[in-house]
C-alpha positions as CSV (number, residue, x, y, z in Angstrom):
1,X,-29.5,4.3,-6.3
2,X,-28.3,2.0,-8.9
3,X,-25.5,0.1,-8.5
4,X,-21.9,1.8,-10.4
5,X,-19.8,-0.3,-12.2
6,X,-15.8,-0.5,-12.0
7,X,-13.8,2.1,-13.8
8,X,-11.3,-0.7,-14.5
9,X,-11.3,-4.9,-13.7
10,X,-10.1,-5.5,-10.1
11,X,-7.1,-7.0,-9.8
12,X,-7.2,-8.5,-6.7
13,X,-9.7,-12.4,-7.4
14,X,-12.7,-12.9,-4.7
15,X,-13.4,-16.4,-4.8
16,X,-17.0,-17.6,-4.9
17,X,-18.5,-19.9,-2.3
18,X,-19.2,-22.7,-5.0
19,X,-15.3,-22.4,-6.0
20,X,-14.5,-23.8,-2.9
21,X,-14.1,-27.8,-3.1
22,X,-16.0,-27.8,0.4
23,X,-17.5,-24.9,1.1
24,X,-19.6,-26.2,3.7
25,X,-16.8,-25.9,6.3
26,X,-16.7,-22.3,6.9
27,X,-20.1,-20.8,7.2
28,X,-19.3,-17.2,7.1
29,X,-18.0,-18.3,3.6
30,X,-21.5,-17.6,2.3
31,X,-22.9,-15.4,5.4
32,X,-20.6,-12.7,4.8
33,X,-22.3,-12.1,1.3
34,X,-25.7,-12.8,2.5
35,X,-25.3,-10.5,5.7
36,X,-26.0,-6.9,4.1
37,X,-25.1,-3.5,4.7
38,X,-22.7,-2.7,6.2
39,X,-20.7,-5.9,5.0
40,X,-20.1,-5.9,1.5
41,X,-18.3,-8.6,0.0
42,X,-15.4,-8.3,-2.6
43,X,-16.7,-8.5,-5.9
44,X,-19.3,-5.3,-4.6
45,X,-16.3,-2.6,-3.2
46,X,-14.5,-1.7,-6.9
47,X,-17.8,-0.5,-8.4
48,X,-17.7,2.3,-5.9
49,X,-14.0,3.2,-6.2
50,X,-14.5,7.1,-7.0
51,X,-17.8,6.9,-5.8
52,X,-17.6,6.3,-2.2
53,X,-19.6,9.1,-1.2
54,X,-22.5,7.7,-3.2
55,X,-22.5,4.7,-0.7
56,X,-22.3,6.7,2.6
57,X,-24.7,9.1,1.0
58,X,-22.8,12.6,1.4
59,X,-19.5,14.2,1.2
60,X,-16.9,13.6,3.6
61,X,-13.4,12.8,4.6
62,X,-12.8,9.4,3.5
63,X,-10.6,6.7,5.9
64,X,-9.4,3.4,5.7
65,X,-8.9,0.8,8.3
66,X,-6.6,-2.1,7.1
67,X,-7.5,-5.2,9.1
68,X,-10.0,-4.1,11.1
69,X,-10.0,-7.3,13.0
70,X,-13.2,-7.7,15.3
71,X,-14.2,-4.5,14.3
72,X,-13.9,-2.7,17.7
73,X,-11.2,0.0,16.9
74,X,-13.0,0.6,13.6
75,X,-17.0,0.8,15.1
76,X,-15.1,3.2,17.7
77,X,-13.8,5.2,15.3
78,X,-17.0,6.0,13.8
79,X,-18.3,7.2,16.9
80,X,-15.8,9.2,18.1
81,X,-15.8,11.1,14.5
82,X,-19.3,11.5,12.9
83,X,-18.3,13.8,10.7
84,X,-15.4,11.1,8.9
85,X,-16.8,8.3,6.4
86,X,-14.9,5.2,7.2
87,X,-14.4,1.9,5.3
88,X,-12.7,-1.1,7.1
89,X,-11.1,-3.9,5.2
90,X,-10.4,-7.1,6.3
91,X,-9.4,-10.4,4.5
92,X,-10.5,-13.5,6.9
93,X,-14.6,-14.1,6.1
94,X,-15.4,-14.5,10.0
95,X,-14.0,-10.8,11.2
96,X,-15.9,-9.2,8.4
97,X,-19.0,-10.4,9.9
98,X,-17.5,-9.6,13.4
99,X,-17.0,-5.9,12.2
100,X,-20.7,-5.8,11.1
101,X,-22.4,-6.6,14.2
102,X,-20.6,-4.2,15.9
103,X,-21.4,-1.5,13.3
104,X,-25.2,-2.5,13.0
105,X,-25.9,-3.0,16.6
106,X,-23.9,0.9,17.4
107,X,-26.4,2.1,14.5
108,X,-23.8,3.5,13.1
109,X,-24.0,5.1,9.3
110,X,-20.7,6.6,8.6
111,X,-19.0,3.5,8.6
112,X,-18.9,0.2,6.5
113,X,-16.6,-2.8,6.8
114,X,-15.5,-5.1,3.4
115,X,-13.4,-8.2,2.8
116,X,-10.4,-7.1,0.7
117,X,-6.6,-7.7,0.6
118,X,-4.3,-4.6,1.3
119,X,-2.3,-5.5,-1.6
120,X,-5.0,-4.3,-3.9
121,X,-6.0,-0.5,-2.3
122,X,-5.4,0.6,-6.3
123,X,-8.6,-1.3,-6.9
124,X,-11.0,0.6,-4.6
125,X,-9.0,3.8,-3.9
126,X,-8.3,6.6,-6.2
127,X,-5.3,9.0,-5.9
128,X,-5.7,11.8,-3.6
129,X,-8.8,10.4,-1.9
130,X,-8.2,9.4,1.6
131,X,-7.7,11.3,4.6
132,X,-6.6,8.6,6.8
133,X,-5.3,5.1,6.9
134,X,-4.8,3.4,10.1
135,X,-3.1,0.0,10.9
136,X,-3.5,-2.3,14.1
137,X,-1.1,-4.9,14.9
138,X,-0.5,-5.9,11.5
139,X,1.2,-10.0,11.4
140,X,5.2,-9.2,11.7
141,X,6.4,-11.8,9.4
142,X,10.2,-11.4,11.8
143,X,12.0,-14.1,9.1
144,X,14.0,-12.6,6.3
145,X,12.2,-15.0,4.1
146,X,9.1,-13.5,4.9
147,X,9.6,-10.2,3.8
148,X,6.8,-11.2,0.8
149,X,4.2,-11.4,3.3
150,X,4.9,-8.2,4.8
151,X,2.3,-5.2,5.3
152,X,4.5,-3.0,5.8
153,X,6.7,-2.2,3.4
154,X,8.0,-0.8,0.2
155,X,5.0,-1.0,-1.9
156,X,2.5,-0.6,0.9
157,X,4.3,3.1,2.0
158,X,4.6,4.1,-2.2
159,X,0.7,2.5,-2.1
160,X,-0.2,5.4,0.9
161,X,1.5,8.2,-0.3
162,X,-0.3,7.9,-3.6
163,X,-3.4,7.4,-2.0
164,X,-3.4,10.2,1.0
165,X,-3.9,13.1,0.4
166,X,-1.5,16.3,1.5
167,X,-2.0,16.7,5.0
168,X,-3.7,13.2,5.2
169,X,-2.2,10.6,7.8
170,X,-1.3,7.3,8.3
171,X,-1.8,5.5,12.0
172,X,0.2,2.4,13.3
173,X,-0.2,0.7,16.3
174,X,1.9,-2.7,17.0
175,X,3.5,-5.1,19.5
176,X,5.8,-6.0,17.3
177,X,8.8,-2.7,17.1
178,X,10.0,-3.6,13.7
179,X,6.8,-2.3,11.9
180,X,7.5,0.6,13.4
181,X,11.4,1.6,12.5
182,X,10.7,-0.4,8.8
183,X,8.3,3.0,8.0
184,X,11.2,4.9,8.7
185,X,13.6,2.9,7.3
186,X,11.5,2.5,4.0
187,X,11.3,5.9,3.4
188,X,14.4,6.3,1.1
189,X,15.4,2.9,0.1
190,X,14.3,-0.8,-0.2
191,X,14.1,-3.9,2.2
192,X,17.5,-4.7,0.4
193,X,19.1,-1.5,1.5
194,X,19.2,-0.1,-1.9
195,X,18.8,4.2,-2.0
196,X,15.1,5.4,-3.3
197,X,13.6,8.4,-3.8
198,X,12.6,9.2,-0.4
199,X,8.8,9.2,-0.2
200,X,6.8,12.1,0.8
201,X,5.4,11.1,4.4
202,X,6.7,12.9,7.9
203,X,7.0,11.5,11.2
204,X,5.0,13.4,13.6
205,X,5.6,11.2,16.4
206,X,5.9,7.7,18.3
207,X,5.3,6.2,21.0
208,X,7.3,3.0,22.4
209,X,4.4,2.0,24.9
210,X,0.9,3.3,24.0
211,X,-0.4,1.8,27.0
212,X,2.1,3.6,29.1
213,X,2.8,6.8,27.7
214,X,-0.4,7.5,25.4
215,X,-0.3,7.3,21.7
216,X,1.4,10.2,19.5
217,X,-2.6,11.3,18.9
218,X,-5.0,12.4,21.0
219,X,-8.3,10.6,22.1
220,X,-6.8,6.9,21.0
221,X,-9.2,4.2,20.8
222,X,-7.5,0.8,22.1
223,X,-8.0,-2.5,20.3
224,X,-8.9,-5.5,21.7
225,X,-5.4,-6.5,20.6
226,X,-3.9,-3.9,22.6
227,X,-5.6,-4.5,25.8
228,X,-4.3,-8.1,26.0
229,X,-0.9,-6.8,26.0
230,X,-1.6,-4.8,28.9
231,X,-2.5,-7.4,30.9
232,X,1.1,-9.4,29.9
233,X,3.0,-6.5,30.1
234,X,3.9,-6.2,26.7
235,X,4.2,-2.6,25.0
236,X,2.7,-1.6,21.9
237,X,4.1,1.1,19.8
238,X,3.2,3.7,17.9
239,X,3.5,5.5,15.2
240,X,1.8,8.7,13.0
241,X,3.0,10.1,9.7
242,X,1.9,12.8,7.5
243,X,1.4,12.9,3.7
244,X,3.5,15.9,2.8
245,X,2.6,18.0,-0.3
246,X,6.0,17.4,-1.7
247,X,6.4,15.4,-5.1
């Protein structure tokens, strides 16, 4: 298969080892290129936006998993649903390696991990093409100040409801409660307060302890993340929406 080329220049800048002033000092800097399928490295993931089912080598329903961390939730995904194709993203050079190992050692062939930054899902993602986007234990950012830094927010909710397709849905799992009540609060207005067109996603359902009381989905995989909070008591909560069909 030869390799596509972008539809249109990436806006999001991947850095090249030899751009670093010491890139000696993090190894995974250079392994994370070097490592192969299924770890692809930035400047490889917009050539297939479009194309995706090129890379997995068939047709399917196409998820995202947006800081797929060590990789765990993301290689257990891909097992418990052959029939999805599933691309994790994650920004820091170390987990994307992380992720691979666990895919590659489950043999798994329906799922490939990428470094990426959330804030650029336009780049690899066109409308109407994913059937899923799940989110575990994304940083909470708690200080007003922060709201920059945020995952979820605004932009990111405008981001998913362009992306999803109708009937597609969006997964959130987190210790922190606020990520939670800011999708519902985001869905008609601003971090400001001001009014907006209310988006077109649907709560299905929550959860305020997903240890406890089960996630609002069946058959939930829990993260590595979400085990440690177990063990100090702390609940995670939870939170599915649907794309509606609505404009």
């Amino acid at each position: 298969m030869s390799r596509p080329t972008p539809q249109t220049a990436p806006q999001f800048e991947d850095r090249l080892p030899e751009q670093y002033s010491r890139p000696g000092i993090n190894q995974y800097l250079t392994l994370h290129r070097t490592y192969g399928p299924p770890l692809y490295p930035a400047s490889d993931l917009p050539a297939y936006k479009g194309r995706w089912s090129e890379l997995f080598g068939r047709e399917a329903p196409l998820h995202l998993e947006i800081g797929a961390g060590n990789g765990a939730y993301l290689a257990g995904l891909a097992q418990q649903h052959p029939e999805w194709n599933i691309i994790g993203i994650e920004i820091r050079y170390k987990r994307t390696v992380w992720c691979a190992k666990k895919i590659r050692a489950a043999g798994l062939s329906n799922a490939i991990i990428g470094r990426y930054h959330a804030a650029y899902l336009n780049d690899l993602f066109t409308p109407g093409s994913l059937s899923g986007v799940h989110v575990n234990h994304p940083d909470p950012w708690p200080k007003d100040k922060h709201e920059k830094n945020r995952l979820i927010s605004r932009w990111f909710l405008e981001d998913l409801c362009s992306l999803l397709i109708p009937g597609g849905r969006f997964r959130l799992k987190s210790d922190y409660e606020p990520n939670c009540e800011r999708v519902v609060e985001l869905l008609d207005r601003n971090a400001e307060g001001e009014a907006l067109p209310r988006l077109p996603l649907n709560i299905l359902g929550r959860s305020s302890d997903v240890n406890g009381e089960g996630a609002p989905w069946e058959n939930d995989i829990p993260t590595e993340y979400q085990q440690k909070m177990l063990i100090l008591g702390v609940p995670v909560h939870a939170l599915e929406a649907e794309r509606t069909s609505d404009p």
